[in-house]
C-alpha positions in Angstrom: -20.0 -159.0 -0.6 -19.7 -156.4 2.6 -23.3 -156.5 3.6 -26.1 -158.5 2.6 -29.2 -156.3 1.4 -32.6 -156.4 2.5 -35.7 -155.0 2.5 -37.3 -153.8 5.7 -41.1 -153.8 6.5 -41.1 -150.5 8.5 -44.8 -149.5 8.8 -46.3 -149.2 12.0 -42.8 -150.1 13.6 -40.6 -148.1 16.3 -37.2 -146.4 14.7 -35.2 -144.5 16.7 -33.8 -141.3 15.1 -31.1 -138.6 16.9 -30.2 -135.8 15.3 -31.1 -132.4 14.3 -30.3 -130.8 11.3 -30.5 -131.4 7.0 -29.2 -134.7 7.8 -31.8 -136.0 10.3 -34.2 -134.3 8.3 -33.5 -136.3 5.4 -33.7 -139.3 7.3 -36.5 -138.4 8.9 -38.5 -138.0 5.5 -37.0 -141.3 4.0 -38.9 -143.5 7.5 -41.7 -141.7 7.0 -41.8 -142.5 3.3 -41.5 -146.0 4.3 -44.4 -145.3 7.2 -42.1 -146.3 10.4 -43.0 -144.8 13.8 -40.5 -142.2 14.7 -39.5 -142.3 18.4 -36.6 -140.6 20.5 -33.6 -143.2 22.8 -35.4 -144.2 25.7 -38.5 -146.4 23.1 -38.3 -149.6 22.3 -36.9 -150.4 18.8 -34.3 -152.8 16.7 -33.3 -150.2 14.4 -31.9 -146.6 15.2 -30.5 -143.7 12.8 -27.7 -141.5 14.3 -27.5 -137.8 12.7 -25.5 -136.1 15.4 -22.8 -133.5 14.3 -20.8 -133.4 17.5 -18.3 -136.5 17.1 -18.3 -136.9 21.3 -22.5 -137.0 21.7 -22.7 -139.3 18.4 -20.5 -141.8 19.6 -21.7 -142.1 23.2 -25.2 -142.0 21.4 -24.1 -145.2 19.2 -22.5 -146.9 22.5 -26.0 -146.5 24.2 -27.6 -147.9 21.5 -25.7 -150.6 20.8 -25.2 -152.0 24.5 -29.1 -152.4 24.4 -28.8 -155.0 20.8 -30.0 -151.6 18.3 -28.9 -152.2 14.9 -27.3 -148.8 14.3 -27.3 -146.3 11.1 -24.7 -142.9 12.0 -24.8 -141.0 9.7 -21.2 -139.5 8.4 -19.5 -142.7 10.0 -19.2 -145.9 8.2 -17.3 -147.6 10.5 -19.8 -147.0 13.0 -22.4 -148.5 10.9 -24.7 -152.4 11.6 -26.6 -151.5 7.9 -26.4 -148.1 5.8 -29.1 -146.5 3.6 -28.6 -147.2 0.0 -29.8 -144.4 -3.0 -33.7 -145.8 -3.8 -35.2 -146.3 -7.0 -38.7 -145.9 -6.2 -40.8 -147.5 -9.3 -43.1 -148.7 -6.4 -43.5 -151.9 -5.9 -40.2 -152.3 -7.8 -37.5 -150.5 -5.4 -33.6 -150.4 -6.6 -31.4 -150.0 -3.7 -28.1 -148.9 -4.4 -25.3 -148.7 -2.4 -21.4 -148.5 -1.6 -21.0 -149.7 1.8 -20.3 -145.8 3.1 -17.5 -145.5 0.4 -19.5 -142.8 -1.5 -22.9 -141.7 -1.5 -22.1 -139.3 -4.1 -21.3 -142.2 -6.5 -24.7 -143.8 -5.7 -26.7 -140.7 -6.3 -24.9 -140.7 -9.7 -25.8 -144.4 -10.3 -29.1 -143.5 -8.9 -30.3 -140.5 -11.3 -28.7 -142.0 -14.2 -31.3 -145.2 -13.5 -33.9 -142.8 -13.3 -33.5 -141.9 -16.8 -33.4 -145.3 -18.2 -36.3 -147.1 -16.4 -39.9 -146.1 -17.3 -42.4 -145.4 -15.0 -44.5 -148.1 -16.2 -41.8 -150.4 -14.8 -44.4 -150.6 -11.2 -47.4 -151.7 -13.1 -45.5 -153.7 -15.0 -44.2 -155.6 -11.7 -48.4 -155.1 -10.5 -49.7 -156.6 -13.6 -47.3 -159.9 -13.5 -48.9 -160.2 -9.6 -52.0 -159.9 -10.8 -51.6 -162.7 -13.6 -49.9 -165.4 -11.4 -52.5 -168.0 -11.4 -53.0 -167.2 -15.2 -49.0 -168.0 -15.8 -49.4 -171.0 -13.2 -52.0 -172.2 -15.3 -50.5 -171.6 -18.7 -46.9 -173.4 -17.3 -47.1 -175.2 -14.7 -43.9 -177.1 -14.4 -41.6 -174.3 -12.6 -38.8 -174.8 -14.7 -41.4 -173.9 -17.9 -42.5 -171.5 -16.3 -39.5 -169.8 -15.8 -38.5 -169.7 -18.8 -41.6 -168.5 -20.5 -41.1 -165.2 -18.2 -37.3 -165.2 -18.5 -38.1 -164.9 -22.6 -40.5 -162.6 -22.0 -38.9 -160.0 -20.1 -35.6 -160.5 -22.2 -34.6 -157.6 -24.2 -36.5 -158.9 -27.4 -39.3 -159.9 -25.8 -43.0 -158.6 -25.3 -42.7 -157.4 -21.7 -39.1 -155.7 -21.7 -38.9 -154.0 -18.4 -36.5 -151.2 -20.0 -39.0 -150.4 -22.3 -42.4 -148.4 -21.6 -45.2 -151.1 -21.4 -48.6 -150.3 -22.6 -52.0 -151.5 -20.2 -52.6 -155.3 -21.1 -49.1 -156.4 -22.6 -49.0 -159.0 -19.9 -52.9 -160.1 -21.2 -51.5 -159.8 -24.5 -48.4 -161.7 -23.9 -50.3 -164.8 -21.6 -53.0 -164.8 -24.6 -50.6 -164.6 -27.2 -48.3 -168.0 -28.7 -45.7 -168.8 -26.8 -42.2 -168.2 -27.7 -39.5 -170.6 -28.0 -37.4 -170.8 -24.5 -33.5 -171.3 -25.7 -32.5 -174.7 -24.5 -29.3 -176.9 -25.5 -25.8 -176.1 -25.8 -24.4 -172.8 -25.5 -20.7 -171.9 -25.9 -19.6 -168.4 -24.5 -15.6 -167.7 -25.3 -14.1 -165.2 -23.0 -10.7 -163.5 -23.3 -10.2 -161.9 -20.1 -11.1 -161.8 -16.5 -13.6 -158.4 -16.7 -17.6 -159.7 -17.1 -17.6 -156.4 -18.8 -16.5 -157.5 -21.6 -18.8 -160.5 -22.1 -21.5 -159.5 -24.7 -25.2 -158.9 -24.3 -26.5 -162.3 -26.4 -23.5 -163.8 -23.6 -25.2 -161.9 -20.8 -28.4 -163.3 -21.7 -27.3 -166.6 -22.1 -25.6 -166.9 -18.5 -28.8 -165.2 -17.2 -31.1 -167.9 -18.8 -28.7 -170.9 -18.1 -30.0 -173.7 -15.9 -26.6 -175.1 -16.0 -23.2 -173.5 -16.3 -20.0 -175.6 -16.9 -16.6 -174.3 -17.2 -12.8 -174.3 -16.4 -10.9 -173.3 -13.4 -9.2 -170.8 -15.7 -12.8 -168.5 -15.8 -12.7 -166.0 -13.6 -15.4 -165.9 -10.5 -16.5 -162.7 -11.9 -17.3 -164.4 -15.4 -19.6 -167.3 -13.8 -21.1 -164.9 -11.2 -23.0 -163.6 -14.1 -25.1 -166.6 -14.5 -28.7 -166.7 -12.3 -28.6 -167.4 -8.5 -29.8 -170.9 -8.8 -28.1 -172.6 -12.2 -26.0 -175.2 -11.0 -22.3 -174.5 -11.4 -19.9 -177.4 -12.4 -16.2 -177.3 -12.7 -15.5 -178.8 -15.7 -14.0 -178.9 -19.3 -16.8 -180.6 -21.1 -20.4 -180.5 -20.6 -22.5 -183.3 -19.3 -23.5 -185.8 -22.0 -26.5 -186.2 -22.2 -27.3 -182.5 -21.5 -29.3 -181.9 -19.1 -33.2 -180.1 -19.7 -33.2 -176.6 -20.5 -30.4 -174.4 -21.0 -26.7 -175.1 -20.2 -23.8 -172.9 -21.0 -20.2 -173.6 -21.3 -17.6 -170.9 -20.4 -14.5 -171.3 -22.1 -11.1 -169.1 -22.7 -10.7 -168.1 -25.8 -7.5 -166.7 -25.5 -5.3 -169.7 -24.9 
């Protein structure tokens, strides 16, 4: 991973932006979208946006900057770059942020529209809705591990709140007040053939997306196990823990040996 993404509270706060032109301009309207405080070089900020044709002037510009600790966006120059600005899904207060290090902002304005076509616009009240109901689900579940299961099943592809799908104004009443669905738990086996995760299919997808614990061989790829959610715990091994642990574990085998 090149960079680590984040996302910036910006309202109210100094940015530094140089430039003139479309570039700057574009810049310009993404901070104030985001509600940060436009100011020129000599203002007191931690993050600056450089949009200066001339190679010369943007160069000494970043060299300025950067003497004084500014975390530096030039626009044009990945090289010359402390964090870039990725392609935005805005399905506010869900925001996708895509991007490719500088390689290409073509390809993430591709990736970009084509998730605009696929997620619905009810994908913000959706995430709104969900807020609203935390104590509910709290109340409802609350052992953590429950309870993330319970919202894991729910937003899965066959479940009542699929996120891909457009959601109608009390599914997540509906869902809280309606019987609860079975989380998967036991044993799991996902047989893999190659090194690509693209291959794996979507009930494997699932599975290592749901898994609270993920065993497998030294001959899966990293790519394969990377698959699985954040926090499963990962062991390196050719059998699964006996007994098996709560909830969900899945083993990763080869299946072309």
């Amino acid at each position: 991973m090149h960079s680590l993404p984040i996302f910036v509270k910006l309202k109210n706060r100094p940015v530094i932006l140089l430039g003139n032109g479309e570039a700057a301009q574009s810049k310009r309207l993404l901070l104030e979208r985001a509600g940060a405080l436009i100011v020129g070089e000599q203002e007191d900020a931690v993050l600056a946006i450089v949009a200066i044709d001339d190679e010369a002037e943007a160069v000494d510009a970043i060299a300025r900057l950067r003497s004084r600790g500014v975390l530096i966006n030039a626009t044009d120059r990945p090289d010359q770059c402390d964090f870039t600005l990725p392609a935005i899904v805005d399905r506010d207060p869900v925001l996708i942020a895509i991007g490719t290090g500088g390689a290409s902002a073509g390809l993430a304005k591709a990736l970009r529209q084509r998730l605009e076509q696929i997620l619905p616009q009810s994908l913000g009240q959706l995430a709104k809705d969900l807020f609203q109901a935390r104590p509910s689900i709290r109340k409802r579940w609350p052992d953590p591990a429950a309870r993330r299961r319970a919202i894991d099943a729910a937003l899965d592809g066959a479940g009542p709140l699929d996120p891909f799908k457009s959601i109608d104004a009390g599914a997540v009443s509906g869902w809280l007040a309606g019987p609860e669905a079975a989380p998967p738990i036991g044993l799991r086996i996902i047989s893999v053939k190659s090194d690509d995760p693209d291959e794996l299919t979507l009930q494997q997808a699932r599975w290592l997306g749901q898994a609270d614990v993920i065993v497998h061989g030294a001959n899966v790829a990293p790519a394969i196990v990377a698959r699985g959610r954040a926090d499963a715990v990962r062991s390196l091994a050719e059998v699964p823990p006996d007994p098996l642990p709560a909830g969900l574990t899945v083993q990763i085998v080869r299946g072309d040996l």
